[in-house]
C-alpha positions, 0 to 999 in steps of 0.5 A: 522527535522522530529519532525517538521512535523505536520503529521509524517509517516514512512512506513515499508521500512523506516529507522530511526535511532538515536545516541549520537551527537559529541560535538567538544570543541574549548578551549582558553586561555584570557589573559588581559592587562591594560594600561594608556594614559594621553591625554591632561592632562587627564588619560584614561584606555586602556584594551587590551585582547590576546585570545591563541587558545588550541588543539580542540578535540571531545567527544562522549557523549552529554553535557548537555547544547545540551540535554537541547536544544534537549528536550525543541525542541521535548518537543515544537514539541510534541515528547516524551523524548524516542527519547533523551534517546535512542540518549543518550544511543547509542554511536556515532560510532553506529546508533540505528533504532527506530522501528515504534512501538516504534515511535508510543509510542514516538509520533514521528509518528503519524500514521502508515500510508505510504507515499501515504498517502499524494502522493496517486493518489486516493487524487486528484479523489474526490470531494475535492482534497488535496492541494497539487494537481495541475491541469496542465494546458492545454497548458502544457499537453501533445497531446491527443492520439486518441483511437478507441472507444471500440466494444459493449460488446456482450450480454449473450446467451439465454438458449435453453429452452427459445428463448427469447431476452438474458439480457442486459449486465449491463455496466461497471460505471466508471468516467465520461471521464475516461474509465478503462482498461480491467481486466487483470490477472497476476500471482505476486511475493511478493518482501519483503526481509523478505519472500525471497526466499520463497515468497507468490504468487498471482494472481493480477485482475485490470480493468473492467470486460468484457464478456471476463473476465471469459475466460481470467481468465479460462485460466490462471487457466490451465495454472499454475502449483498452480492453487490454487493462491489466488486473489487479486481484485481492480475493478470498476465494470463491465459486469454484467453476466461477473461477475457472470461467474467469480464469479462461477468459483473462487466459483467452484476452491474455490479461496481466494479472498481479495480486495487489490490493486497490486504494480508491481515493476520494470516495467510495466506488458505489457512490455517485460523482466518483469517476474522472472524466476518463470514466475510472476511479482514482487509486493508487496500489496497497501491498497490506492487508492483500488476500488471495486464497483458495480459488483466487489462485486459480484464477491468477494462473490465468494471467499472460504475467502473473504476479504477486507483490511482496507482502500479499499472502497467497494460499492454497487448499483442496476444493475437490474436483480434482480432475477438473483443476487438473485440467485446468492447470494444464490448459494454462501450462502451469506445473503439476508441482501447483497441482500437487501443493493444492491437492495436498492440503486441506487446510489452508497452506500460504506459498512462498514467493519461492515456491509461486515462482518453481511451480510457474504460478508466478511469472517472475519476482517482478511486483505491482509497480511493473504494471501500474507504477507510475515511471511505466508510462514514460518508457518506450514503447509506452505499455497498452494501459497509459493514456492521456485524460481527455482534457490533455489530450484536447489541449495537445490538439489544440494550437497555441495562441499567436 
């Protein structure tokens, strides 16, 4: 059934599996019996035919009249005969998984893509949404809830030296009629079953940036026992001199930074009884529907590695301040070429992973998995951001039983 489709995809959580298909036989017996009738005058034949019903019974190997059957379908679907020969080759009382590499070779998935590849939310944001999304109409939505329109952002403090009229805070760019919450910072816990219990922490940053984003984040640094958690960004922007202030400080811990969007599991961080006992939230990584546009690119160059998963866009656009974003991109060491693309558009412009990399926005083509997959805690030296939960930890102090 999943041959049928026209886009295959099976994520890393997904399983597939195949083995040889039970052929039940149903035998019998025919037996014939032929007979005359004369009918005024004339002589007819009469067959009459008794079928005797066997013992049905099953057999665990594929007759080869389904083998013919299942490859002409995946030969018709495109699929390759792999899929036949591991069905054949595992027995029926066993289930061999197909791994995604070898779907690939198989052509049985056609990318290595997830499901939100076709359930993403960033498919219905464009210009052109997929087909399958569906605008509801007005009646069908729910009540609108009023919200207080949000206090103006308070502008930066002139330096002593020069009493002059502070900048202009540069306002955070979102969607027309869609105002973005503010950054909010939490520390995360990787979920995959293949790190645990020693899984990768993080320190997911989402929203807007406000003239509050830089104490926010101050605070929590002091507040960790690991300040040294690397960031995972997904922003639209923001308060350019907030952004500059937070750009200095990931600079001054030297903080990782990659562009890459936080999942949190099991519920919604602003609830209560989400933590694990570490005091972090549970997530894993998402490359779709990640955003980092404007002055969210200011301050990922602040990052010691600087990186940008695959399928994040990433753009640029004049914020004014010249000189002081200059400045800025200088005091992080990054190219003037970064400098120029900014400076050069106004409008939005998306950068290419190329691009990133020839201008030093990025440190290298390396993607989230370098600083949260679950195989880093196993390498050694062990990076700054695995730890062991406390409840594993107690009970590697604790001696075994005699």
């Amino acid at each position: 059934m999943f041959a049928g489709g026209v886009r295959r995809v099976a994520g890393g959580w997904a399983y597939l599996g195949v083995h040889q298909i039970t052929t039940t036989w149903f035998p019998s017996t025919r037996h014939f019996r032929t007979t005359y009738k004369t009918i005024r005058g004339k002589r007819y034949q009469v067959t009459t035919e008794t079928v005797t019903e066997g013992r049905s019974y099953k057999t665990y190997k594929m007759s080869k009249g389904f083998a013919r059957k299942i490859s002409a379908y995946l030969a018709e679907m495109g699929v390759g005969q792999g899929v036949l020969d591991k069905m054949k080759a595992t027995p029926a009382s066993d289930i061999q998984r197909i791994t995604l590499h070898d779907m690939l070779t198989m052509k049985l998935a056609t990318s290595t893509d997830t499901v939100e590849l076709f359930t993403g939310v960033i498919l219905c944001m464009g210009d052109k949404p997929a087909p399958n999304c569906r605008e509801i109409a007005e009646d069908a939505r729910p009540a609108a809830v009023t919200t207080a329109k949000p206090a103006p952002s308070r502008q930066a403090e002139a330096p002593s030296s020069k009493p002059a009229k502070a900048p202009t805070a540069v306002p955070f760019r979102g969607a027309a009629g869609n105002a973005a919450p503010e950054m909010r910072f939490v520390v995360v816990r990787g979920s995959d079953p293949l790190c645990d219990p020693d899984c990768p922490e993080w320190i997911s940053a989402e929203g807007a940036v406000t003239p509050r984003t830089p104490q926010k984040l101050r605070q929590l640094l002091a507040a960790l026992d690991n300040p040294r958690l690397p960031i995972v960004i997904s922003s639209r922007g923001g308060d350019l001199f907030g952004v500059l202030a937070a750009g200095r400080l990931i600079h001054e811990r030297k903080l990782d930074v990659v562009v890459a969007r936080t999942n949190i599991l099991g519920c919604n961080p602003p609830g209560a009884g989400c933590l694990d006992d570490n005091g972090a939230y549970v997530g894993l990584i998402s490359q779709f529907g990640v955003e980092c546009d404007s002055a969210c690119a200011l301050m990922l160059a602040g990052g010691a590695r600087r990186l940008v998963d695959p399928k994040a866009r990433l753009s640029v656009s004049s914020m004014g301040q010249k000189r002081i974003v200059e400045a800025y991109l200088d005091e992080m060491a990054i190219s003037q070429g970064l400098f120029a693309a900014i400076d050069q558009s106004s409008v939005e412009r998306e950068l290419e992973p190329d691009v990133m990399l020839k201008v030093g926005l990025v440190t290298g083509p390396d993607t989230s998995d370098t600083l949260t997959g679950p195989a880093i805690c196993r390498s050694s030296p062990k990076p700054d951001n695995c730890r062991l939960p406390p409840s594993a930890n107690a009970q590697a102090k604790t001696p075994p039983e005699l």
